[in-house]
C-alpha positions in Angstrom: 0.0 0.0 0.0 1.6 3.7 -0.5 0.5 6.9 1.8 1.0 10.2 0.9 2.9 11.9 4.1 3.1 15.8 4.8 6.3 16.3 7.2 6.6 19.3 9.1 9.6 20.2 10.9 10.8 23.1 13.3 14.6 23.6 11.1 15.7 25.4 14.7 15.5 22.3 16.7 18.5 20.8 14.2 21.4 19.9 16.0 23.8 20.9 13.4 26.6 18.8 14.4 24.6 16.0 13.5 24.5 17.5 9.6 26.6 15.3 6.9 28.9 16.7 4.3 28.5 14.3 1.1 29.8 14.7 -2.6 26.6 16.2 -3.5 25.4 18.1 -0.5 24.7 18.3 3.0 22.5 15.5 4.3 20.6 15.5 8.0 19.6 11.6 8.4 16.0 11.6 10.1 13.5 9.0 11.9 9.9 8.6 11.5 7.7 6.8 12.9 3.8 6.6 11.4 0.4 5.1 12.5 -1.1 5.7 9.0 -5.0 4.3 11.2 -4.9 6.6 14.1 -4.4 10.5 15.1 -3.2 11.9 18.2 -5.1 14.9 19.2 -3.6 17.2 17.1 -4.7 15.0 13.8 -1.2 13.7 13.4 -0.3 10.3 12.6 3.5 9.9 14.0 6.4 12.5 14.5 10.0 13.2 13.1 13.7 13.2 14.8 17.1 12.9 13.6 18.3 9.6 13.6 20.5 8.1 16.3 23.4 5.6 15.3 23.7 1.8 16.1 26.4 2.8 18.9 24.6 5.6 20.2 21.4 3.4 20.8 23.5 0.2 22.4 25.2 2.8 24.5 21.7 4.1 25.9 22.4 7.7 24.7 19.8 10.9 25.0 17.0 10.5 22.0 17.2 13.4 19.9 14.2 16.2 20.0 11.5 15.3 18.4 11.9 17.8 15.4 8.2 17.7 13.9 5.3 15.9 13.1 3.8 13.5 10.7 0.3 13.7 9.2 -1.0 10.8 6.3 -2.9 12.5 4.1 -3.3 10.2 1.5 -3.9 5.9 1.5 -3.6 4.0 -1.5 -5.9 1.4 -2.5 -6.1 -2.2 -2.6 -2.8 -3.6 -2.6 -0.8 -5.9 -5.2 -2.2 -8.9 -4.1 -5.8 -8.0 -3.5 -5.4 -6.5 -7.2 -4.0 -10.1 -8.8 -6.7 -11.9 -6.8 -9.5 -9.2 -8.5 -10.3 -8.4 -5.3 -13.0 -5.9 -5.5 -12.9 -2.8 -4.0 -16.2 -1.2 -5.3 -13.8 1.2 -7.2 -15.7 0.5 -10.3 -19.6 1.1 -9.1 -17.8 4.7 -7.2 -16.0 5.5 -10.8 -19.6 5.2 -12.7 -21.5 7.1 -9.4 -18.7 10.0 -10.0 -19.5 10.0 -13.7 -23.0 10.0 -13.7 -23.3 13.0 -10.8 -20.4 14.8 -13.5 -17.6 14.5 -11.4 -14.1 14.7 -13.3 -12.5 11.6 -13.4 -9.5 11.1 -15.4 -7.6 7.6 -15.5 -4.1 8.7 -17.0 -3.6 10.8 -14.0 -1.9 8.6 -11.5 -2.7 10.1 -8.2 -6.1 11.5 -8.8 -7.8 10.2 -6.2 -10.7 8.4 -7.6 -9.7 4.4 -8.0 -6.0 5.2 -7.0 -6.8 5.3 -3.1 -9.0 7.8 -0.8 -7.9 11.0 1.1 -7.1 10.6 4.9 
């Protein structure tokens, strides 16, 4: 299954000795964890840190801040097997409700929302 995810993150919370110089760039390596089925009170589904190393987690270090928050704002549809077993979804009797009430449907977009997957 794929989610759409919206991260927000407060940049002053960075800890910028934790930022890594690379051929191409600087790079800050983050954590997330997601619920993409339930909200905490402020309708968000999980949060955002930077990441810790293996060491630093064996050797019981501080966590890092919590730098922002997660929300899911999008959940694709059936997955890959539910789709080769022609499981059905009711995508098709929704696609024919949309057309006949002249909502816009249009397959050949591949994220429009209608048989791809519903809004969170």
């Amino acid at each position: 299954m794929k989610v759409g995810i919206n991260i927000s993150i407060d940049v002053t919370k960075i800890d910028k000795a934790r930022l890594i110089e690379g051929k191409k760039g600087v790079y800050l390596d983050l954590t997330t964890f997601v619920d993409i089925d339930e909200k905490d009170k402020y309708d968000n589904n999980g949060f955002v840190s930077q990441s810790q190393s293996k060491e630093e987690r064996e050797a019981g270090a501080e966590k890092t801040p919590i730098l922002g928050n997660v929300k899911v704002f999008w959940k694709g549809g059936e997955s890959r097997e539910q789709r080769a077993q022609g499981y059905d979804t009711g995508l098709d009797a929704a696609r024919e409700a949309a057309k006949a009430e002249g909502g816009f449907i249009d397959e050949d977009i591949p994220f429009a929302p209608y048989g791809k997957g519903e809004f969170a």
